[in-house]
N, C-alpha and C positions, 0 to 999 in steps of 0.2 A: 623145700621149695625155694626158698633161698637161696641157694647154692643153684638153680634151676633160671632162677630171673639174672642172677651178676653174671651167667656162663649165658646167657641170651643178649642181654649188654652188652656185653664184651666182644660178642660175636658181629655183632650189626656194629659196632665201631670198627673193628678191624678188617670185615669183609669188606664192607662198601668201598673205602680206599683200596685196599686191594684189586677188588675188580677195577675200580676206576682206573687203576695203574696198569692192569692189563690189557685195558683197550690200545694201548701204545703196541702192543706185540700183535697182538691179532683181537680185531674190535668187532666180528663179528660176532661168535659164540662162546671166545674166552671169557668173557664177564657175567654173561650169563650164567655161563655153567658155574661160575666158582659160588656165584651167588644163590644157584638151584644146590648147588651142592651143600652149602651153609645151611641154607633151611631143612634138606633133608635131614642134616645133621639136628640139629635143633628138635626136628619132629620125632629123630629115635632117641632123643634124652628126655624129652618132652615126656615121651610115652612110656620110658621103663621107670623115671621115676612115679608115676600116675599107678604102673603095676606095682612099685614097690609099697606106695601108699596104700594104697589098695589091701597087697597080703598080710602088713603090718598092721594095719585098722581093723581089719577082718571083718571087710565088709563086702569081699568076692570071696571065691573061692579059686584052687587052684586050676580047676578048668572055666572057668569064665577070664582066666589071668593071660591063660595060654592060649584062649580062642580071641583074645583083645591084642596078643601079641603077633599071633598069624594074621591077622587081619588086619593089622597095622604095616606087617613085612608083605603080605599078597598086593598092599595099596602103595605102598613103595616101590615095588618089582615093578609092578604096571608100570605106575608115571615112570620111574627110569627106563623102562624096556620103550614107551611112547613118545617120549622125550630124543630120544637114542635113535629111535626109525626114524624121526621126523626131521633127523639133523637140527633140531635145535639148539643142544647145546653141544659145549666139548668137554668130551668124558674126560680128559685129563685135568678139566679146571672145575670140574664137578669134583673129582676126586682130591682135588685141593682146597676146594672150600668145606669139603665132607673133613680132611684132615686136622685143617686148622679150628675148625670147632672142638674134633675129639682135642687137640693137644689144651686146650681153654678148658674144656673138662676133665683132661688130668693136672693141669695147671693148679684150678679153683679147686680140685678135690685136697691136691699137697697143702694147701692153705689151709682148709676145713679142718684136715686130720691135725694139721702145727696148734690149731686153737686147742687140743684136749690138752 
């Protein structure tokens, strides 16, 4: 869970200025997206480590893991597919604020595994 709060720190430090910076190129739905795209990210880290806790504590089972996990991807798919019709955001800066979270959680993972 630790490794879960520093890579969600780390993310609303680095996205906010990033969006902010990308209002300069196009400031209608580039900031947005990079910033919907962040959170997205966040909510699929959010939620595998919650399943990982989960199967290690053995306090689910593996179909209660896998129906928290489609229902976590079926409520993602939505809001990106609603988001997407609605021209809300721009999927190119959605899919950079989805990246730069993953690369903070391969980042913080290489630091966790240098502690053993």
């Amino acid at each position: 869970m630790d490794l879960l709060k520093r890579v969600i720190k780390k993310s609303l430090i680095i996205i906010l200025p990033v969006a902010a910076a990308s209002a300069f190129f196009e400031w209608k739905r580039l900031p947005i997206g990079i910033i919907i795209g962040g959170l997205f990210g966040i909510f699929i880290l959010r939620g595998a480590v919650k399943s990982a806790e989960g199967l290690v504590k053995a306090e689910s089972t593996m179909v209660s893991a896998a129906f928290g996990s489609l229902t976590r991807a079926l409520i993602l798919f939505v809001a990106i597919f609603v988001l997407i019709w609605a021209k809300i955001i721009n999927v190119i800066g959605m899919l950079f604020g989805f990246t730069l979270v993953f690369f903070l959680i391969l980042y913080e993972g290489k630091k966790e595994r240098g502690k053993d």
